[in-house]
ZANU-262061 format. One record per residue (C-alpha): residue number from 1; x, y, z. Coordinates in steps of 0.05 Angstrom, whole numbers, padded with zeros to 5 digits. Layout:
N
[r NUM,[X,Y,Z]]
...
//
This chain:
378
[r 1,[00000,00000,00000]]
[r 2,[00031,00076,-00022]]
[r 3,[00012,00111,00041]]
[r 4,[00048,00174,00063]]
[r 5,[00090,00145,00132]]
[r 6,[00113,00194,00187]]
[r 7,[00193,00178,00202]]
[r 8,[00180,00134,00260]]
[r 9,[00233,00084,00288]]
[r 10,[00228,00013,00285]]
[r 11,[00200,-00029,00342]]
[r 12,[00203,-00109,00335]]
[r 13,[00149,-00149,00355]]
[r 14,[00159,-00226,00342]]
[r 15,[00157,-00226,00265]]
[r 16,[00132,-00169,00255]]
[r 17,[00172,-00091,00257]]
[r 18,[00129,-00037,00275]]
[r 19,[00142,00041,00235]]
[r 20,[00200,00063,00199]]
[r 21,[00158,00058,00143]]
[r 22,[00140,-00021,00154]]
[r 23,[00071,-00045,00122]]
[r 24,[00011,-00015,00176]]
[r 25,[00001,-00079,00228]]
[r 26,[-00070,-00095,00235]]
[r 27,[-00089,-00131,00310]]
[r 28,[-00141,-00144,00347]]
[r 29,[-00153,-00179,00423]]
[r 30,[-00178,-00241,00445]]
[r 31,[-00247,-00235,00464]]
[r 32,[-00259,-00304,00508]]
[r 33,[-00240,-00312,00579]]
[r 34,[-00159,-00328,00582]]
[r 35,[-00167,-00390,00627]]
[r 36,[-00210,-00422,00575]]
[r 37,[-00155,-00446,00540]]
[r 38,[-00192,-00481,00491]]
[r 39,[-00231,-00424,00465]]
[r 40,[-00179,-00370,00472]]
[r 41,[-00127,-00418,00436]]
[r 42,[-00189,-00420,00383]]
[r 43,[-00197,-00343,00378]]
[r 44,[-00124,-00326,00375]]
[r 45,[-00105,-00373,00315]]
[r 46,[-00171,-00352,00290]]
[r 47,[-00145,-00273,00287]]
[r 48,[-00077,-00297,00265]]
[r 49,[-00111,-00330,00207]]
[r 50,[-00140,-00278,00191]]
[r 51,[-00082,-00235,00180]]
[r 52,[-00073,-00202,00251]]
[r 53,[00003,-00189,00258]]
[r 54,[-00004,-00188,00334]]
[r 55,[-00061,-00215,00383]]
[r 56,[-00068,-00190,00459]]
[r 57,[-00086,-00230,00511]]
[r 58,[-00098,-00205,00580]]
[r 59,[-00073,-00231,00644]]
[r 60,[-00095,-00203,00706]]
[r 61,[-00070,-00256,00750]]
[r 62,[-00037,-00324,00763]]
[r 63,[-00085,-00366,00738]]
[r 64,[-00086,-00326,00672]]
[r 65,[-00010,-00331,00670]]
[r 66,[-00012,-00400,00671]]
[r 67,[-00075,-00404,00618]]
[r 68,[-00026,-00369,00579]]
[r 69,[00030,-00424,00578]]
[r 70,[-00015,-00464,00541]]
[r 71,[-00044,-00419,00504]]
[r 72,[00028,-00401,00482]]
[r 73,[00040,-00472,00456]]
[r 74,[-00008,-00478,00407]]
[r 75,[-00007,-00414,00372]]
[r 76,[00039,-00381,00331]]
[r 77,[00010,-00312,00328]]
[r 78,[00052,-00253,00358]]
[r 79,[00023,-00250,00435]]
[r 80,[00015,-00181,00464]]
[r 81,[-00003,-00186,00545]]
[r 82,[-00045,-00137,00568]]
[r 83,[-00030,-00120,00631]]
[r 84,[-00078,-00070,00691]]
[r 85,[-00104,-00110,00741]]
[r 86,[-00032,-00124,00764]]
[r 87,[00033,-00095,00731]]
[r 88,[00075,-00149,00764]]
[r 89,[00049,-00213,00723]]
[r 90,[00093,-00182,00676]]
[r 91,[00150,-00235,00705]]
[r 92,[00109,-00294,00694]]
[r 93,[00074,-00274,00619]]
[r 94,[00139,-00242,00585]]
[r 95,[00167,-00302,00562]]
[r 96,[00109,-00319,00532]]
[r 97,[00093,-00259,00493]]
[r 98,[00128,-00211,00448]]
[r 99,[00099,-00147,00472]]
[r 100,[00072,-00123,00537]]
[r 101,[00023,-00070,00548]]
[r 102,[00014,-00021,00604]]
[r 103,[-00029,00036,00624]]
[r 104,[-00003,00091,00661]]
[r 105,[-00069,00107,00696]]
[r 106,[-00070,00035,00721]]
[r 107,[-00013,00033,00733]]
[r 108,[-00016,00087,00776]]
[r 109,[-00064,00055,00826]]
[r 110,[-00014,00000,00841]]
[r 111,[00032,-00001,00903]]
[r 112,[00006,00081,00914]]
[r 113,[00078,00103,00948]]
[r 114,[00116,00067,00901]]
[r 115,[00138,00116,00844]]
[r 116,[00111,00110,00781]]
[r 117,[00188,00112,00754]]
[r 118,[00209,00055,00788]]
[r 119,[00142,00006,00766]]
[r 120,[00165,00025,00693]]
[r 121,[00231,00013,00703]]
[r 122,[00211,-00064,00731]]
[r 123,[00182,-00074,00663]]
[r 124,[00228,-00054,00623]]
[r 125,[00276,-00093,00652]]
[r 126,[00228,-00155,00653]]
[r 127,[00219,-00125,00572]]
[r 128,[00296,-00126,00560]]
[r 129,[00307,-00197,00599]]
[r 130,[00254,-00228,00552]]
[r 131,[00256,-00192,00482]]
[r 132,[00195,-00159,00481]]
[r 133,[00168,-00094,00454]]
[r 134,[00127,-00043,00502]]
[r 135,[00058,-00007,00486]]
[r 136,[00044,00050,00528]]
[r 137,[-00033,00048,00523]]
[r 138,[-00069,00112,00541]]
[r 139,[-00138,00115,00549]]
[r 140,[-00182,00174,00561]]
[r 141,[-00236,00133,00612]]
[r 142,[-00161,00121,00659]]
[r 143,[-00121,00175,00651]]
[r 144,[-00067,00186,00710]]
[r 145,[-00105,00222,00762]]
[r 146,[-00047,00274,00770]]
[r 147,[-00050,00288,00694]]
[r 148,[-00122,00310,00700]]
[r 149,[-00122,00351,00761]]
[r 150,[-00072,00399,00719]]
[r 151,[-00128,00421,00667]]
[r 152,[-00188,00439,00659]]
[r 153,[-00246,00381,00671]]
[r 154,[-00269,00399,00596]]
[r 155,[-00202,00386,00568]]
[r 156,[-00192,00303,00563]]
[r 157,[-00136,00319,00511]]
[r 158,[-00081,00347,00545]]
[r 159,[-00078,00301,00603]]
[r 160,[-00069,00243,00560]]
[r 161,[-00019,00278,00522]]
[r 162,[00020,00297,00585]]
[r 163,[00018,00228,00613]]
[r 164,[00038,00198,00545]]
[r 165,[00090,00248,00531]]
[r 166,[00120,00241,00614]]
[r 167,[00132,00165,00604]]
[r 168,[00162,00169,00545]]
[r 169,[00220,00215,00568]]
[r 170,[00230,00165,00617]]
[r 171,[00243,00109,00578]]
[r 172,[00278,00147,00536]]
[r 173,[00325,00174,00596]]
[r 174,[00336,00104,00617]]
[r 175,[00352,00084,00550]]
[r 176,[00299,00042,00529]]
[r 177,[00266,00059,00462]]
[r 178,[00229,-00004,00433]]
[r 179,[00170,00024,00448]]
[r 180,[00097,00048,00414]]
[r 181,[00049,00098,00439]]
[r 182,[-00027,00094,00432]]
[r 183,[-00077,00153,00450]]
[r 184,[-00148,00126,00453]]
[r 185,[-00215,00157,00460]]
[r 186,[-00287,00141,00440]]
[r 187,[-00293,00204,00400]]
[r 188,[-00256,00196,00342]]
[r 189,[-00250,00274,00340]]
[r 190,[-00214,00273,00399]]
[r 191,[-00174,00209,00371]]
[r 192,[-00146,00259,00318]]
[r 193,[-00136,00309,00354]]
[r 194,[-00098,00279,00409]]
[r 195,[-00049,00224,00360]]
[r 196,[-00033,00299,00318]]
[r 197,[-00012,00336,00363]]
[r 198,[00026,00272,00400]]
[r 199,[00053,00257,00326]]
[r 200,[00067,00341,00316]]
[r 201,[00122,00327,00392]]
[r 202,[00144,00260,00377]]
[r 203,[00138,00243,00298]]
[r 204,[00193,00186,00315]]
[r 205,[00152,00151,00361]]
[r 206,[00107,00091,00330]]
[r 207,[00039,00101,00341]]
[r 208,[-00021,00045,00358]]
[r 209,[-00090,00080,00337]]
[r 210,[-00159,00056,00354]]
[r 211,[-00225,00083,00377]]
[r 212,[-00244,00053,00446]]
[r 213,[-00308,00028,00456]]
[r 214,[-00330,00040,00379]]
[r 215,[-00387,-00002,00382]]
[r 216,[-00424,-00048,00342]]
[r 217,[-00416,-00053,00261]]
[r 218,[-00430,-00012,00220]]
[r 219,[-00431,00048,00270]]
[r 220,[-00366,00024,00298]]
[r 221,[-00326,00015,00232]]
[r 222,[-00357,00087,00203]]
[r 223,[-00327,00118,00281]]
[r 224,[-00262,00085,00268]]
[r 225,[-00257,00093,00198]]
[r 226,[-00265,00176,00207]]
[r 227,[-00202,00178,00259]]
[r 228,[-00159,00128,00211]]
[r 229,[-00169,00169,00146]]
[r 230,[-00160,00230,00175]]
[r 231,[-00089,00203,00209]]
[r 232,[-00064,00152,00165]]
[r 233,[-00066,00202,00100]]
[r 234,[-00024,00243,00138]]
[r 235,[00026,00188,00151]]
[r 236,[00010,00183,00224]]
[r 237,[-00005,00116,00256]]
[r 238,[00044,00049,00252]]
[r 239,[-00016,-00006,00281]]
[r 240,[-00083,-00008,00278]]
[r 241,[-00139,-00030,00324]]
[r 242,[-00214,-00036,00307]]
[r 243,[-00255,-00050,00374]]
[r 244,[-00319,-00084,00348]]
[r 245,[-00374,-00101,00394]]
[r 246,[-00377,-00174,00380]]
[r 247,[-00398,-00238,00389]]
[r 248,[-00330,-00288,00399]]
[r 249,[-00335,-00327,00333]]
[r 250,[-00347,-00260,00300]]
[r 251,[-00276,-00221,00326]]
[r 252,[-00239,-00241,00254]]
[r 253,[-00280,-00192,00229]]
[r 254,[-00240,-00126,00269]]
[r 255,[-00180,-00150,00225]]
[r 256,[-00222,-00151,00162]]
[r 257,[-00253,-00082,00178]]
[r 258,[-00180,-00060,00189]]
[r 259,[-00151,-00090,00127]]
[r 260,[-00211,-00043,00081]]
[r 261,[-00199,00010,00121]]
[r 262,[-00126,00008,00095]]
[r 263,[-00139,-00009,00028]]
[r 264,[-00194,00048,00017]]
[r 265,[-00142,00101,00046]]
[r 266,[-00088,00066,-00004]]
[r 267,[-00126,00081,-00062]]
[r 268,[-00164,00148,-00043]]
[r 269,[-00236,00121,-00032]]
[r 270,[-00241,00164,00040]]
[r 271,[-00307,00193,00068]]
[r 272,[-00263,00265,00085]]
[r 273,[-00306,00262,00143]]
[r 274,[-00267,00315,00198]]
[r 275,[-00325,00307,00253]]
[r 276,[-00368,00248,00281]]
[r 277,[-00440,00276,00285]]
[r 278,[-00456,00292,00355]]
[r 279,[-00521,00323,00335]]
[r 280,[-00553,00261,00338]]
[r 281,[-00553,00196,00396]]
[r 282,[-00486,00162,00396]]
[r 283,[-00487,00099,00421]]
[r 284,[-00405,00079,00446]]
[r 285,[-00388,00004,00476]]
[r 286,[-00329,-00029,00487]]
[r 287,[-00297,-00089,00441]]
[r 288,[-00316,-00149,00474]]
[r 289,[-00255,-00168,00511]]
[r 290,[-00226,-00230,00566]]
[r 291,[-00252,-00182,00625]]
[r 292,[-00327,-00184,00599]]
[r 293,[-00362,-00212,00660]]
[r 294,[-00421,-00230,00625]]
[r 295,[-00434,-00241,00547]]
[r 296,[-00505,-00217,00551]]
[r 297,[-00467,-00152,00556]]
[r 298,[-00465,-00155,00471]]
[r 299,[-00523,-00178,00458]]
[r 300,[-00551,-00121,00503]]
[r 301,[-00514,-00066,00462]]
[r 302,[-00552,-00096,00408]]
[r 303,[-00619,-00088,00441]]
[r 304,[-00603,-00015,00472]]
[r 305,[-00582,00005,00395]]
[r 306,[-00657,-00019,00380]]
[r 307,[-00692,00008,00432]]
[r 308,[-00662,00074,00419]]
[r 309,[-00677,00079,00347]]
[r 310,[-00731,00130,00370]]
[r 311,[-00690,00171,00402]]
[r 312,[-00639,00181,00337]]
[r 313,[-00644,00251,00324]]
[r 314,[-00642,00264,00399]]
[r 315,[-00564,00298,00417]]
[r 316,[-00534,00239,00469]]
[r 317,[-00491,00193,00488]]
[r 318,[-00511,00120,00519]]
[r 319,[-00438,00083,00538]]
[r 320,[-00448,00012,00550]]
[r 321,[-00393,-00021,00578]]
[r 322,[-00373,-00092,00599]]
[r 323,[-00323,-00105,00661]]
[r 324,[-00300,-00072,00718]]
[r 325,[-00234,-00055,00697]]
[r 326,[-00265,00013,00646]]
[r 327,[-00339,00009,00659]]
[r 328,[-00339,00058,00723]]
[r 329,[-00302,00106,00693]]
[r 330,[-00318,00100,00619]]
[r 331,[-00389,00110,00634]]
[r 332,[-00370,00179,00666]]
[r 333,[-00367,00218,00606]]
[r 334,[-00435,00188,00569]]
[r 335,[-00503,00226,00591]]
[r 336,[-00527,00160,00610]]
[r 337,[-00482,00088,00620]]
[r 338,[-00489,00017,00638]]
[r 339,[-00441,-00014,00666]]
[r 340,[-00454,-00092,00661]]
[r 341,[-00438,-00132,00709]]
[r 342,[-00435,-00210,00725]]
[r 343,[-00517,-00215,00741]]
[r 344,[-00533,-00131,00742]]
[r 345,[-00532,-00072,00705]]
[r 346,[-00511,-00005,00739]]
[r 347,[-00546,00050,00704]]
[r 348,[-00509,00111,00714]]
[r 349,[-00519,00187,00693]]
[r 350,[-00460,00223,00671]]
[r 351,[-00419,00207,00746]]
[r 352,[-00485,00189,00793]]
[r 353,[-00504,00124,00793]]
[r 354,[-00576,00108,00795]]
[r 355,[-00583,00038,00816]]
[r 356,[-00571,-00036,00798]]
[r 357,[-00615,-00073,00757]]
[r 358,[-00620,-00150,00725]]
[r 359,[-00604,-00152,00657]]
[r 360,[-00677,-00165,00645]]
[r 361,[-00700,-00101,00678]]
[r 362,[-00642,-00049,00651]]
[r 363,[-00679,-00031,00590]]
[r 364,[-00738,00005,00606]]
[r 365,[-00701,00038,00657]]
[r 366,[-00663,00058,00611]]
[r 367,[-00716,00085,00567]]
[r 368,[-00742,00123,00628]]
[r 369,[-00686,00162,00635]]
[r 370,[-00671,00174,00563]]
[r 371,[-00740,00205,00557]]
[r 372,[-00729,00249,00623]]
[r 373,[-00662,00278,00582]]
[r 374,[-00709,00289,00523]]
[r 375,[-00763,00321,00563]]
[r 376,[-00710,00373,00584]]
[r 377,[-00709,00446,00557]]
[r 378,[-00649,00441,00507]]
//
C-alpha cells in the first residue's frame, strides 16, 4: 500500500517490525475468557488467520498466566499481554509474549507510594530480559489522576498527552526505546486530535490507533474509519486497532474491517469526514474483551441500539460497557451508562449512579431516563 508514513523508528514485535515505514500492522484482542484455554487458543489462531500481525491477551493474575503457557504452545500468532489488574504478572507472561502493554493510569493505582518511575523501570527490565516490545496504552476513561487535576475538567486531551508524553521521556532517559504509543478515545475527533498533536512532539515515536469502545458494526467501523483516514493520510499511525462489539466467533472480522480500512485510504476512496456527528444519539461500547463478566453484555448493546432507534435525532450519548476494569469510569463521560456486570446492570448518569438492575430489567429503565433527558429544555 503507497501511504504517506511519518519517520517513525522501528520497534520489533515477534515477526513483525512496527514504523520506519513497515507495512501498517493490523491486531485485534482475544475476546474469550484467558483460562479457557480451549476457546482462547481457538480465537487467537482464529485472528492470526486472519491476518492479525499481533493478538493481545490479557492476564490479570496467576491463573491467567498460567492459561497463557498453554495458550502459548499452540499458537503461533505474535502474543501481546495486556496488563492493569496487576503490573507485576509481567515476570510470569513475558516469556510468553512478544509485547507487553501497560497503562499509566493503572498503573498508577498500584503499590500508591511506590513511584511510578520505578514500576516502569521493573518492566522494562522484565521487557529487555525477555525480548519484548512495550505499548504505552493511554486511554481517556483512565487517565493518571495527576494528569487530570492539571487542566481543565473539559479538556480530556491534554492530560493524556501529558501522561503519554512524561513516560516516554522516561524510557527514553533510561535508554529504552522499543517502544509504541497509543492515544485512545471514544470520540474519534478527539482520537485525531490527540495522536496529531502527540505525532506534531514525537513524529519518531510509532503510534497504535484505535477508537475505544467503537461499538457495534457498522456504527463502529464508520467511528473508526473517520479517525484512521484523517491520520493515516497524513502518515500518522504504525498499528491499527478496530474494537468491534462482538460476538467471539465473529472477532476475525476487526481484522477484516481494518484491512478495508487500509486499502480504501491506499487508493483514495475516503469519506473526508473531519467530525463524528454529535447532533444526533451516539451509542459507544467497548470491544468485547477476556474481562467481559457476562456475554449478555453484547447482545444487550444490540438491544439498547434498537430500543433507541426513536430517540436518533435526539443529541446523546448511551456508553455501554462490559467489566470492571473501564466500565466505572468509561461511563462517566456518556449522559447516560451501563455498566454490566456479572448478574446486574448499573445505570449511571453522567458520574451518579442510579441503581442496579438485572439484565432483564435495565432496558426500560433505561428508556425512562432517556425520555427524562429528552423532556429537558435544550
Amino acid at each position: 500500500m503507497d501511504l504517506p508514513r511519518n519517520p517513525t523508528r522501528a520497534v520489533s514485535v515477534g515477526s513483525v517490525v512496527i514504523g520506519d515505514g513497515n507495512p501498517i500492522v493490523v491486531q485485534s484482542m482475544c475476546a474469550t475468557r484467558t483460562q479457557d484455554t480451549e476457546a482462547t487458543t481457538k480465537q487467537a489462531n482464529a485472528l492470526h488467520e486472519a491476518g492479525a500481525g499481533i493478538v493481545r491477551i490479557a492476564v490479570d493474575n496467576r491463573k491467567d498466566a498460567a492459561a497463557l503457557e498453554t495458550i502459548r504452545a499452540s499458537t503461533e500468532a505474535n502474543l501481546s499481554v495486556d496488563l492493569q489488574e496487576n503490573y507485576r504478572m509481567a515476570e510470569l507472561v513475558a516469556p510468553l509474549v512478544q509485547k507487553i502493554r501497560y497503562n499509566p493510569g493503572h498503573l498508577y493505582h498500584h503499590e500508591r507510594k511506590k513511584p511510578w518511575q520505578d514500576k516502569v523501570r521493573y518492566l522494562v527490565d522484565i521487557a529487555l530480559e525477555n525480548d519484548c516490545a512495550i505499548r504505552v496504552g493511554v486511554n481517556a476513561g483512565s487517565v493518571d489522576p495527576d494528569k487530570k487535576d492539571q487542566f481543565p475538567a473539559d479538556d480530556s486531551i491534554s492530560p493524556m498527552l501529558a501522561s503519554a508524553m512524561e513516560h516516554c521521556e522516561f524510557l527514553d532517559s533510561i535508554g529504552f526505546e522499543r517502544y509504541v504509543v497509543s492515544l485512545k478515545d471514544s470520540d474519534p475527533t478527539k482520537v485525531i486530535e490527540a495522536n496529531r498533536r502527540f505525532a506534531e512532539a514525537r513524529p519518531d515515536i510509532p503510534l497504535h490507533l484505535g477508537v475505544t469502545e467503537a461499538g457495534l458494526p457498522p456504527e463502529g467501523v464508520i467511528k473508526t474509519r473517520i479517525a484512521f483516514e484523517q491520520l493515516i493520510s497524513q502518515g500518522i499511525g504504525d498499528t491499527i486497532r478496530v474494537s468491534l462489539t462482538l460476538p467471539n466467533d465473529r472477532k476475525p472480522e476487526e481484522i477484516d474491517a481494518g484491512n478495508e480500512i487500509l486499502s480504501d485510504i491506499a487508493e483514495g476512496r475516503v469519506r473526508s469526514v473531519v467530525h463524528f456527528d454529535l447532533d444526533h444519539l451516539n451509542i459507544i461500547s467497548c470491544p468485547s474483551c477476556s474481562r467481559v463478566e457476562n456475554e449478555a453484555f453484547i447482545d444487550l448493546a444490540e438491544d439498547v441500539r434498537k430500543m433507541t432507534r426513536y430517540a436518533k435525532d435526539f443529541p446523546a450519548t448511551i456508553a455501554v460497557m462490559g467489566c470492571r476494569v473501564n466500565g466505572p469510569g468509561e461511563t462517566d463521560d456518556a449522559d447516560l451508562g451501563l455498566w454490566c456486570g456479572p448478574r446486574a446492570v448499573t445505570l449511571k448518569k453522567g458520574t451518579e449512579t442510579l441503581g442496579r438492575y438485572g439484565y432483564d430489567e435495565i432496558l426500560p429503565k433505561l428508556k425512562e431516563e432517556l425520555d427524562k433527558l429528552m423532556d429537558k429544555p435544550q
